[in-house]
N, C-alpha and C positions, 0 to 999 in steps of 0.2 A: 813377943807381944806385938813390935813393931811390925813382922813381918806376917801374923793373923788379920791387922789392921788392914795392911798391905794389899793381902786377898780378898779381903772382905767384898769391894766394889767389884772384883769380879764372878765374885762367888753369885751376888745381886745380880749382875746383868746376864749370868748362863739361867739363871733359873727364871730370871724373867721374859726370857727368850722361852723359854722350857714351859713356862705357865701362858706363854699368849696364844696359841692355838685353845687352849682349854677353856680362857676368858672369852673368846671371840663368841663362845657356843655356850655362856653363861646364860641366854634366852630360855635355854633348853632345861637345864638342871637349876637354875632359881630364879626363874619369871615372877615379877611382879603377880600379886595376886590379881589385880584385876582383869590379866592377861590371862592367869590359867583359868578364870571363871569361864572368858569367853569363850576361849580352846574346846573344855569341857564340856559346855554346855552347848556350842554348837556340834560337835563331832557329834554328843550323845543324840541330836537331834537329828542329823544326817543319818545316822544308823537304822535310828527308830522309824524316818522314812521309809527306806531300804526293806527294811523286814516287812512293813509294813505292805508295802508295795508286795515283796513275793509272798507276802501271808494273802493280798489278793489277786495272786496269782497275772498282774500286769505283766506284759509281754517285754517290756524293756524297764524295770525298777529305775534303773541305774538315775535316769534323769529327776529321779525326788531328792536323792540326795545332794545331785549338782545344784536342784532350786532351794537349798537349805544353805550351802553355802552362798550361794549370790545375793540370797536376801539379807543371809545373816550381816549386822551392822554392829559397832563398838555402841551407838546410842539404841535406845529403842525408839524415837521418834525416826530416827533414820530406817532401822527396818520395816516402821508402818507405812513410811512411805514408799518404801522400795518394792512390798508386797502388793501394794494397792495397784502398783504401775506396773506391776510384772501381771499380776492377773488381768488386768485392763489389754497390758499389750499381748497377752497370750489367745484372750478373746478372738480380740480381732484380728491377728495374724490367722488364725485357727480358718476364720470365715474367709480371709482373703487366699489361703493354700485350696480349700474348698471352690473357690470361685476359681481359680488359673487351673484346678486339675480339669471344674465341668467344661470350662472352655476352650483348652485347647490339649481334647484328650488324644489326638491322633497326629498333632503338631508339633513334634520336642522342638523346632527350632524356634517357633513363637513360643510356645510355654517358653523356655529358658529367657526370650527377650524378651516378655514380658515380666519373667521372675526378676532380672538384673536392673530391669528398670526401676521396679517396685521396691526395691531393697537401697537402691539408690536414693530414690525417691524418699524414701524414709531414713535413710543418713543425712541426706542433706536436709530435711524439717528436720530433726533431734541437732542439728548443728543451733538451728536459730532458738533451743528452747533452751529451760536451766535444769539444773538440777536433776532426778528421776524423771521429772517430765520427759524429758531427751530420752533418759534409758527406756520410758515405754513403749516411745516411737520407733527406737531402734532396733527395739522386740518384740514386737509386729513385724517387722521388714525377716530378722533371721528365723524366728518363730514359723514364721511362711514355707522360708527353704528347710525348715529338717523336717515339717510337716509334708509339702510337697515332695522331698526328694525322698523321703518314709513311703511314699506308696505310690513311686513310680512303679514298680514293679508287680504295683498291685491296684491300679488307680479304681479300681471299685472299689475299695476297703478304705477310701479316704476322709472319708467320715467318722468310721469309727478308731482312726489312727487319730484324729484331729482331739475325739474325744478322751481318749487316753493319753495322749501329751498335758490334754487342760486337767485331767486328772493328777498326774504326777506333780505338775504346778502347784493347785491347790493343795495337795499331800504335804508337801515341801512345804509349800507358808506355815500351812497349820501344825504343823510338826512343831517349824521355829517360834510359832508365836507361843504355843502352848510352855516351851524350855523357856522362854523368856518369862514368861509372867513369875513361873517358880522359883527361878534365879536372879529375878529382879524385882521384889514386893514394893509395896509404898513408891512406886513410880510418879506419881503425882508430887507427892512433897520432894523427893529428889532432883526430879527435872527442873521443879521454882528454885530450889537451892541453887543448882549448880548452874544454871541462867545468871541469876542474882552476882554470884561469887567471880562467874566470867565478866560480867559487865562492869562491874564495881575495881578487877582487876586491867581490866582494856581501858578504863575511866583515867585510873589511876597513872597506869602507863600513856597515857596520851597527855596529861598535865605535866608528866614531870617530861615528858620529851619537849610539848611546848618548852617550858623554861632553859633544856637543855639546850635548845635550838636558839634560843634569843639570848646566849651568854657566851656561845661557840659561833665565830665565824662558817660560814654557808661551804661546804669543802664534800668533799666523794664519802667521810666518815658519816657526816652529818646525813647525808642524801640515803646512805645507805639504811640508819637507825630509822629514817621517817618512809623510807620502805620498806622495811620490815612490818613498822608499826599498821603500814595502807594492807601490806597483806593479810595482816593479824585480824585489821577490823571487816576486808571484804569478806573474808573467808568466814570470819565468826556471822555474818549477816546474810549470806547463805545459807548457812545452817540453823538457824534464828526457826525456821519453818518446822524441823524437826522438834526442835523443843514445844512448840505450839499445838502438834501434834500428842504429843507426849503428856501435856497439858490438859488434853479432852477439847470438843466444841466447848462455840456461843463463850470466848474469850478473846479479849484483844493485848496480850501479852506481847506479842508476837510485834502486833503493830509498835506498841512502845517503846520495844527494844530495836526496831528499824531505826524508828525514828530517837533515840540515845542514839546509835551508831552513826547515823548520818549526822546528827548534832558534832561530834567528834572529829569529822572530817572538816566539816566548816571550821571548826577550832584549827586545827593543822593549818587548814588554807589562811586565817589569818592571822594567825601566830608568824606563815612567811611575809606577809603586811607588813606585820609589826617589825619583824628582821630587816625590810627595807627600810622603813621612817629612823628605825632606832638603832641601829647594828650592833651599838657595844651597850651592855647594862651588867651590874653587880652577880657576884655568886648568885648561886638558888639557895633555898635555904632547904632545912631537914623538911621532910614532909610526913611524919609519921604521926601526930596527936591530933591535928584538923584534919576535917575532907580538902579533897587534894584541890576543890574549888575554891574555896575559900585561902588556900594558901593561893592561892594562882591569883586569887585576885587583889590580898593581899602586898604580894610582890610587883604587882604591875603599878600598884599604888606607888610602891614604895620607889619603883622606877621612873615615875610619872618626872618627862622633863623640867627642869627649873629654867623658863624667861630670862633669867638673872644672868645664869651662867651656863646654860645647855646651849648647844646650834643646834638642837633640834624644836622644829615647829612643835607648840601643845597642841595649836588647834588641829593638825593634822593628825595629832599622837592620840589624842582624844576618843573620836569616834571609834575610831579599830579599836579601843581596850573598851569600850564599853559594849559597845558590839560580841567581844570576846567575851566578857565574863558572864553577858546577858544568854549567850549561845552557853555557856557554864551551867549556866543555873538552870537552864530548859532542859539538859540531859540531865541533872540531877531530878529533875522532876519527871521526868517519864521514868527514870530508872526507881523514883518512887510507885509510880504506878504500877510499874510489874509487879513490886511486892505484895502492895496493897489497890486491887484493881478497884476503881470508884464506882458507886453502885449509880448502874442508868450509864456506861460507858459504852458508848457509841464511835470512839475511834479508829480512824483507819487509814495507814499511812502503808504504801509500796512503793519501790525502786525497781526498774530497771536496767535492764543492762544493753549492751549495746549488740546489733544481731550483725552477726557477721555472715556479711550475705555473700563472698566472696568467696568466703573457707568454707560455705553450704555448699556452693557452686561446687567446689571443687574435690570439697568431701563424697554428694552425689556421684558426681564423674568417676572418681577413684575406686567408689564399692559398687558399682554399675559394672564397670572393665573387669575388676576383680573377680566377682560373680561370673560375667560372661567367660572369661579366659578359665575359670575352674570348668566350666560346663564343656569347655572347647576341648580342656585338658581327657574328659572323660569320656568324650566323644571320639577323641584322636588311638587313645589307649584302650577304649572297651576294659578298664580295669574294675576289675567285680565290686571293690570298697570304692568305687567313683561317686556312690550319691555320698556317700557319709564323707569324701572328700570335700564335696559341696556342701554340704549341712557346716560341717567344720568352720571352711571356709567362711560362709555368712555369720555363725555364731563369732568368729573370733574378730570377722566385722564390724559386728553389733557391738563388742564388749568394748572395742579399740573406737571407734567414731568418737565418741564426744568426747575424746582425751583432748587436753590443749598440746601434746603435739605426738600423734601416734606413734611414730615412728622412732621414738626414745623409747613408750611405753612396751615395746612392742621386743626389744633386744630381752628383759628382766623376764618379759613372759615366755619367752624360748629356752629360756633358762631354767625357769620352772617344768617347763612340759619336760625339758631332758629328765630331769630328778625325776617326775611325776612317771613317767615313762621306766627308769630301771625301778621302781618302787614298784610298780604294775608288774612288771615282767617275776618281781620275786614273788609277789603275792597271787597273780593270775596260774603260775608255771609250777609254783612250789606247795603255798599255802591253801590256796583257796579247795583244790582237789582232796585234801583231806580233812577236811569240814565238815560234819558228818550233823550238826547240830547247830540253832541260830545263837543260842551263847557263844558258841568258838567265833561265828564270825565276826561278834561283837569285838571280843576281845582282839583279834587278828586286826579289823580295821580301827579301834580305837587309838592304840599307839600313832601310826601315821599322821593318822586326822588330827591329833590331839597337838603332835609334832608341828603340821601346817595350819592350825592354829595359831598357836603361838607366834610362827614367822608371820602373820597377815596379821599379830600386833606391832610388829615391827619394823618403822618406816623405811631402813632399809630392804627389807627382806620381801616387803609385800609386794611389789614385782613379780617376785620369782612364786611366792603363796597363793597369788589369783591363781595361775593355771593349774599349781598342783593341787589345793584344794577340790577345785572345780571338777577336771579333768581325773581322776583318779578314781572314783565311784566306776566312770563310763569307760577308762580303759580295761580294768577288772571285768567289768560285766555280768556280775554273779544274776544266776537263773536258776527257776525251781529243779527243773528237771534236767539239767546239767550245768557242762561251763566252758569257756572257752577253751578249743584246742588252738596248740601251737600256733596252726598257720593263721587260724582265723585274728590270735593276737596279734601275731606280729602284722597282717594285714591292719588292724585296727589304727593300731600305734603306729604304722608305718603315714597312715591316712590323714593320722592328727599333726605328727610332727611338721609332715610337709607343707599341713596346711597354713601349721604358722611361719614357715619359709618362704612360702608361695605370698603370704600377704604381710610378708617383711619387705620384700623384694617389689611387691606390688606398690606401696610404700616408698620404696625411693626413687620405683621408677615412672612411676603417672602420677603424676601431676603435684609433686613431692614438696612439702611443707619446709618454709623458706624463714627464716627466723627476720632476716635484713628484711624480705619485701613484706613480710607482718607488721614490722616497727613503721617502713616508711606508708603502708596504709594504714596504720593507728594513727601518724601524727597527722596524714591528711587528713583524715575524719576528725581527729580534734580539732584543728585549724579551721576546719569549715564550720563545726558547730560554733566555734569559738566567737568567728566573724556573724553569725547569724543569731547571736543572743543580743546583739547591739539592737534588731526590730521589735519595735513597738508592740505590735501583735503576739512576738514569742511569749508562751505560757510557761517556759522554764527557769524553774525557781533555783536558789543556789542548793539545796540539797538534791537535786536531781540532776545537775549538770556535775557534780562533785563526785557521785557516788557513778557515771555512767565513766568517769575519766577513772577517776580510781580501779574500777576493774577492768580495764581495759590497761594500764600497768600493769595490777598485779600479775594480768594473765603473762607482760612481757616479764615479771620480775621471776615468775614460777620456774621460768626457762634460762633463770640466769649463768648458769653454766654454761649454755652453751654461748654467751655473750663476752669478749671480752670485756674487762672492765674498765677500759674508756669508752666505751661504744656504751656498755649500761649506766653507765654515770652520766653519762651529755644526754642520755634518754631519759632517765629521771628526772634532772634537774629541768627540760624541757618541758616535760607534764607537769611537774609541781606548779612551776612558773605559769603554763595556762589554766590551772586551775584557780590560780590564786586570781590572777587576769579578771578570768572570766565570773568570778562571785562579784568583783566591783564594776564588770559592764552590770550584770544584772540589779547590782543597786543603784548606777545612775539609770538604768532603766525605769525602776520601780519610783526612785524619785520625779522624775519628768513625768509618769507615766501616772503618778497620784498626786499630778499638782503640788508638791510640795518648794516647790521653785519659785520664784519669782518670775512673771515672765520674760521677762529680760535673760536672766540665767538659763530659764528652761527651754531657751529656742537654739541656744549656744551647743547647751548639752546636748538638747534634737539634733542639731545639724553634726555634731562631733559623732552621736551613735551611726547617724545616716552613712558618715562616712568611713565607718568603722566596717560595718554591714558591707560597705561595697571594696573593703580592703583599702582604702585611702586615707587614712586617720593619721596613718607615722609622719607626715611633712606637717597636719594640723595641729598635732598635739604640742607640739612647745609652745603654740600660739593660744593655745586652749588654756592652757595651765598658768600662762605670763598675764592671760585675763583674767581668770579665778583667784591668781594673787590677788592683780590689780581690785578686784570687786572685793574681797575680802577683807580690804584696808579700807573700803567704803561703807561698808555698811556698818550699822549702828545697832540695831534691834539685837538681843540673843539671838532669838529666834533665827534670824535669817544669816548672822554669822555661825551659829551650830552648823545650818546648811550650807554656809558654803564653804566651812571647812571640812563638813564632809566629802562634798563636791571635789576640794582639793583635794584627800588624803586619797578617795580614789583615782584621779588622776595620774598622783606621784607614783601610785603603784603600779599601773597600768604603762607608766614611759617607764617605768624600770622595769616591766618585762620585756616593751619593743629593746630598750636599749640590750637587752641578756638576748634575746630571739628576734633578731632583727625583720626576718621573715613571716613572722606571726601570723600578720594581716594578711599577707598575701598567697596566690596559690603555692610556691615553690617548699619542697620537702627537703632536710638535711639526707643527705646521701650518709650512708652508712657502709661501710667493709666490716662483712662478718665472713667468717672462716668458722670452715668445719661446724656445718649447724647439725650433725647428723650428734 
């Protein structure tokens, strides 16, 4: 007995060794159902392109399928929009490959610099846009090169190639919208549902991190939870527009839940307020029978200092928790509005974000050279597959431009095309030749697709599932009246693989995406807005300077791997800190700026913003704040002591950022050592 016991732990650990190859590929043989819906229901839609296309006898099928996969999305507001911007950008790429063929039909060395330009030209606009918007632009630009590099060899047929691309386009949307409507009924009341259930859940998690945060001293754990929580709600507010979509026109749901979401962040920024005035307070308590506002507010009661026996000031404690729970109760009430939108609702609230006109510059530059060095490559070689090297190239331009940092995205997708590539080689060399019927090809390409489905639900996998999805339609190349032989494959595949080598390489080596010099021109840009919210005339309010800082972290927080983590920790706790900063210049703003001062007070506060504005504030402010006392012990009325303990509160918080980022105010950036940003 003793010595069955004995084995037993090893018995466990060979067989668990022996079961974890098998687990790993659990995607595969028991996917979540709403995984295999998606699998299914796009493959079946990619297919039904496919046939569709060689039932109308199109000369290249293959690219309906590809636009079945690119559009296809996990939401359907996501696919309405992706469709809307692919046909948009397929338009007008269409008229612009039309325009470079009539002009420079006798000039490959201008046609090509003018192509490289133009593709350029349109990476770097999709850099400064959001969302699809960017991917439209960016497909225009490669849209251009498979349409002009399609009828080099034929530049009179340019037209009617132009029209058979926007064909195959449209095929592919309508193919996937069609599979979605029947695999996804009642989309109106599911979309309100799961809006509702997300906000009510990011609500939730934002109160109880408040209270986590004001019961735990401020540390790299702490910093970590309230980054997670800023990417949770940028990223949900992003996609805020798909849902509205989703939703149908002549709605303002959309707007309500911006403005919930940025209500949220205000909350964070002064919940770290509250963490300066008060640093140590009681447990939290359960939060499971009230809304989690009402507990929140609640507890700040309950925390509220005692004169008696606290060292902490009320008057100063005051303002920030009513402020807090009053920003409480605003997002509960837009979060009511989405449920139940008010009849005669006229609201309308946006956020943007910050355009990075640096990384346009330099994303421009990089698919400019790219372009031209593929054109050079096939000018050098005279290699027969040289345009569709160039098409390649620009497509895998387009796909990679608006990543936040291509050149990570770009290793997953090489990855893919290898698999995508021997799946082609068995299907193109084996299967495909003995296909005698469009049921067989059904079922021949259904397993695959069905396969790279699933991996593009899979956040690790989906890397490697963009290209093989995409790509695997177009390496096959099934045609009416034949199919690819050998050489012409392996020319194909040989055209694609290189090209995603050719612009891996292009990627680290012009003009190559730097993690350290991103960080130290994000904090310069905060810093400067930071100091320019102190004028009078600025129109930025605290949800619009909160929500432009916050994604501008996230996007550093997305890349946190390649960050060590004291370098991502002292970068956190730096933007937190200006964010929190910068909501109380904009209320002494708003205060001075609506008369709510005394004049006496309000010429003190003028002259402190004036010299905040010009980076001179940090030698005024003990001076500022030892007067704000002083005047606070003077005055008599509620009224004007309410004001100038707010006056105070945000003062204290504002020298407790100069004290944490001594530099704030002024031009100078923390130097950062990043390693290995590749």
């Amino acid at each position: 007995m003793g010595a069955r016991t004995a084995t037993l732990p090893l018995a466990e650990r060979i067989t668990s060794v022996l079961l974890h190859p098998v687990r790993r590929v659990s995607w595969i043989y028991a996917p979540p159902l709403p995984d295999l819906a998606f699998a299914v229901r796009t493959s079946f839609a990619a297919i039904i392109s496919l046939l569709i296309a060689m039932w109308m006898e199109l000369d290249s099928p293959q690219w309906a399928p590809l636009t079945v996969w690119v559009v296809a999305q996990s939401s359907r507001g996501e696919s309405l929009s992706k469709a809307r911007w692919r046909i948009f950008g397929t338009l007008v790429g269409g008229v612009a490959a039309i325009t470079l063929m009539a002009a420079f039909p006798q000039a490959p060395a201008l046609f090509f610099t003018c192509l490289s330009l133009w593709i350029g030209l349109c990476c770097a606009l999709a850099t400064l846009l959001d969302q699809y918007r960017a991917y439209g632009l960016v497909l225009t630009g490669f849209t251009s090169a498979i349409i002009a590099t399609g009828a080099i060899t034929q530049p009179d047929d340019v037209f009617a190639i132009s029209v058979a691309r926007t064909s195959y386009i449209i095929l592919g949307v309508l193919c996937e919208a069609v599979l979605a409507v029947v695999f996804m009924p009642r989309m109106v009341e599911h979309a309100r549902q799961q809006l509702l259930d997300r906000l009510a859940d990011t609500f939730h998690a934002t109160c109880a991190n408040i209270i986590q945060q004001l019961c735990t001293p401020a540390g790299p754990e702490q910093q970590a939870i309230t980054g997670s929580l800023l990417k949770r709600i940028v990223t949900f507010s992003g996609q805020i527009e798909f849902s509205a979509l989703e939703l149908g026109p002549r709605n303002h749901v959309g707007d309500h839940a911006r403005r919930a979401l940025a209500g949220m962040l205000v909350m964070l920024a002064q919940a770290r307020a509250l963490q300066i005035l008060h640093p140590r307070m009681t447990a939290p308590p359960r939060m499971d029978d009230m809304p989690p506002e009402h507990v929140l507010a609640a507890w700040l009661q309950q925390n509220t200092p005692d004169p008696a026996t606290d060292t902490v000031d009320s008057p100063e404690w005051r303002p920030v928790t009513t402020a807090l729970v009053s920003e409480a109760a605003r997002v509960r009430s837009e979060m009511t509005a989405c449920a139940t939108t008010p009849r005669g609702d006229h609201f309308r609230f946006s956020l943007t974000s910050r355009r990075h006109m640096h990384e346009a510059v330099n994303n421009g530059i990089r698919a400019a050279a790219a372009i031209m060095g593929a054109c050079m490559v096939w000018e050098i070689t005279a290699w027969h597959h040289g345009p569709a090297f160039i098409s390649f190239v620009a497509l895998i331009y387009g796909l990679m431009a608006t990543r936040e940092n291509p050149l990570v995205a770009t290793t997953p997708f090489l990855k893919g095309g290898l698999w995508c590539a021997a799946v082609a080689s068995v299907l193109a060399l084996w299967i495909i030749p003995a296909i005698t019927a469009p049921e067989i090809l059904l079922a021949a390409l259904l397993v695959p697709m069905t396969v790279g489905g699933l991996a593009a639900r899979k956040p690790q996998l989906a890397g490697y599932a963009f290209s093989f999805n995409m790509f695997l339609p177009v390496l096959i190349g099934p045609i009416n009246q034949g199919r690819f032989d050998e050489v012409s494959f392996f020319n194909n595949t040989m055209a694609f693989l290189a090209s995603i080598i050719f612009v891996l390489l292009t990627y680290r080596l012009v003009v190559p995406f730097r993690m350290d010099v991103h960080i130290r021109r994000t904090e310069a840009w905060v810093d400067q807005r930071l100091r320019h919210l102190g004028r009078v005339g600025t129109r930025t309010d605290a949800t619009t300077w909160l929500a432009a800082c916050a994604a501008s972290l996230v996007r550093i927080l997305f890349q946190a791997n390649a960050l060590p983590p004291p370098v991502l920790g002292a970068c956190v706790a730096r933007q937190i800190m200006s964010m929190t900063v910068g909501i109380y210049i904009i209320r002494l703003r708003e205060l001075v700026r609506g008369g709510h001062l005394s004049p006496r007070a309000g010429r003190i506060v003028g002259l402190f913003l004036a010299r905040w504005d010009r980076g001179q504030a940090a030698a005024m402010t003990p001076y500022v704040l030892a007067w704000t006392r002083h005047e606070l012990a003077r005055v008599t009325t509620p009224q004007a002591r309410q004001q100038m303990a707010e006056v105070l509160a945000c003062l204290r918080i504002i020298t407790a950022g100069l004290h944490e980022n001594p530099d704030i105010t002024t031009q100078k950036v923390t130097k950062y050592v990043v390693s290995d940003m590749s």
